[in-house]
C-alpha positions in Angstrom: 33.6 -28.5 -11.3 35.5 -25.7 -12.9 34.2 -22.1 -12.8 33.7 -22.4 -16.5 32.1 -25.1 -16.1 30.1 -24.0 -13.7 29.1 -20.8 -15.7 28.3 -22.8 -18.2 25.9 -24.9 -16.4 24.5 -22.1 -14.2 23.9 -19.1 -16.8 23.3 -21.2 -20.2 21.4 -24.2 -18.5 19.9 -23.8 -15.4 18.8 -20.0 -15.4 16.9 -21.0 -19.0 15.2 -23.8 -17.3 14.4 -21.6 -14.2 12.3 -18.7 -16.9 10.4 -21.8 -18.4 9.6 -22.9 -15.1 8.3 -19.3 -13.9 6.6 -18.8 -17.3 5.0 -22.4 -16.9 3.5 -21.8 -13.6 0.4 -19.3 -13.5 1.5 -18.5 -10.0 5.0 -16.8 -11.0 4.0 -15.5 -14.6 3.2 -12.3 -13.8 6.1 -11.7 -11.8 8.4 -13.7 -14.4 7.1 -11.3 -17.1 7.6 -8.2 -14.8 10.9 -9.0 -14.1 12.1 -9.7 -18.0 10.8 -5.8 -18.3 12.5 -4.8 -15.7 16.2 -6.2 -17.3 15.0 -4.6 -21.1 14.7 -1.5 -19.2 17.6 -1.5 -17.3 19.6 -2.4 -20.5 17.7 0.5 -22.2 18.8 2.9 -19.9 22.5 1.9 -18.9 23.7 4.8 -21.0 21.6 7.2 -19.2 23.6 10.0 -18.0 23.3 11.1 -14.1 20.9 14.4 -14.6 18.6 11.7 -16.3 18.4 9.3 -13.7 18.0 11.7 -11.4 15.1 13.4 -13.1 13.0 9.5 -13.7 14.1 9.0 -10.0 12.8 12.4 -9.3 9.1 11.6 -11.6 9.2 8.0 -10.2 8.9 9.5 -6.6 6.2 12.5 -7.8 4.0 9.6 -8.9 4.1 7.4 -6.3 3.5 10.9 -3.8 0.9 12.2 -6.1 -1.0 8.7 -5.9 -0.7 8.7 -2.1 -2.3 11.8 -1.7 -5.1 10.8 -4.3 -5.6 7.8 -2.1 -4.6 7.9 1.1 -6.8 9.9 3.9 -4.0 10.0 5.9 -1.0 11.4 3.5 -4.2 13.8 2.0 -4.4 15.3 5.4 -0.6 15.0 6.5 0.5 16.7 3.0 -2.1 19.7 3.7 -1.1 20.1 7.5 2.5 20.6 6.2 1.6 22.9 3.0 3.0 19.8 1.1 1.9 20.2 -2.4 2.2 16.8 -4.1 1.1 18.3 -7.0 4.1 20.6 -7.7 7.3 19.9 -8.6 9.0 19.0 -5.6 12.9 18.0 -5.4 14.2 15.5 -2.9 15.1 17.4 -0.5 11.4 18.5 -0.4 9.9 15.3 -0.1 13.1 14.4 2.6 11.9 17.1 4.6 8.5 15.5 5.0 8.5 13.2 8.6 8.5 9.4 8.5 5.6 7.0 9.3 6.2 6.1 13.1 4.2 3.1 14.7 2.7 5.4 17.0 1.0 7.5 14.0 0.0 3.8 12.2 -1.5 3.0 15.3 -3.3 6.1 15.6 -4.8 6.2 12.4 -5.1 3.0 11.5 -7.7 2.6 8.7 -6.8 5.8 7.2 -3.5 4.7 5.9 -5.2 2.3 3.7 -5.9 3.2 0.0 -9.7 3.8 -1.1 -8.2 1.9 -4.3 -8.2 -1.3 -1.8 -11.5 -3.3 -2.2 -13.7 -2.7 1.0 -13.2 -6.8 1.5 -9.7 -6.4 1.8 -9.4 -3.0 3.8 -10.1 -4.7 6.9 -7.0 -7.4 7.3 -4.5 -4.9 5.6 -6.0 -2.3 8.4 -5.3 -4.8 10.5 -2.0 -5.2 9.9 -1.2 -1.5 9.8 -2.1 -1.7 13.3 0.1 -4.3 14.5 3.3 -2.7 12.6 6.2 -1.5 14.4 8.5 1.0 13.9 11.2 0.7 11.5 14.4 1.4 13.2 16.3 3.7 11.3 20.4 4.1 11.9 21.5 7.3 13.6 22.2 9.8 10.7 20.3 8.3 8.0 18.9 11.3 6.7 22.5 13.1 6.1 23.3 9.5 4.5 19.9 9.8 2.4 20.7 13.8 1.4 24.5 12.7 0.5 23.5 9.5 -1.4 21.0 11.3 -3.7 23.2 14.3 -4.3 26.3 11.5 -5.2 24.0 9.5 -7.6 
């Protein structure tokens, strides 16, 4: 088959098919859907200058801390042992600063990594699993990598 061919077939064909399919199924609708806003919104803000995807990076991650802390006894507690404020407005290097989950810590607190927006029937098998998580292996130096990648973006 030729690669225009194949374009053809692949982008104007098959991919159309594949979105009727997800839509179709109740199963992959919600994610189907999720994903379509995901494209509009990265088409929406292509043109966004670096100092503005910096700055929805930089909300993105104040949300996602500030929820944590709402939820979470154990990021609650961690946040105030540090003098964290998730609150303010942190940078990157802030948050950066803060130390990583370790199996050890998952282990030792267990049930108070879990959200109190879980439902009670659920809390228990996701506790579970906490539990039985392992470390995740980072790469020698990934925090210089981290630091250097954010300040490049």
């Amino acid at each position: 088959m030729s690669p225009a061919a194949h374009e053809l077939v692949s982008m104007h064909l098959l991919q159309p098919l594949r979105w009727l399919y997800r839509l179709a199924r109740p199963s992959l609708r919600g994610a189907a859907l999720e994903s379509g806003e995901g494209l509009r919104f990265r088409e929406r803000t292509d043109a966004w200058s670096l100092d503005q995807r910096r700055e929805w990076m930089r909300a993105r991650l104040r949300e996602t801390v500030r929820r944590a802390s709402w939820t979470t006894p154990y990021n609650r507690g961690l946040f105030d042992e540090l003098g964290f404020e998730p609150r303010g407005n942190f940078a990157f290097d802030d948050f950066a600063a803060l130390p990583p989950l370790q199996s050890v810590d998952v282990q030792r607190v267990g049930r108070a990594l879990v959200s109190v927006a879980v439902p009670p029937d659920e809390a228990g098998s996701l506790a579970q699993a906490l539990a039985a998580a392992q470390s995740v292996k980072h790469p020698p130096g990934w925090r210089d990598f981290a630091a250097a990648w954010t300040r490049c973006r």
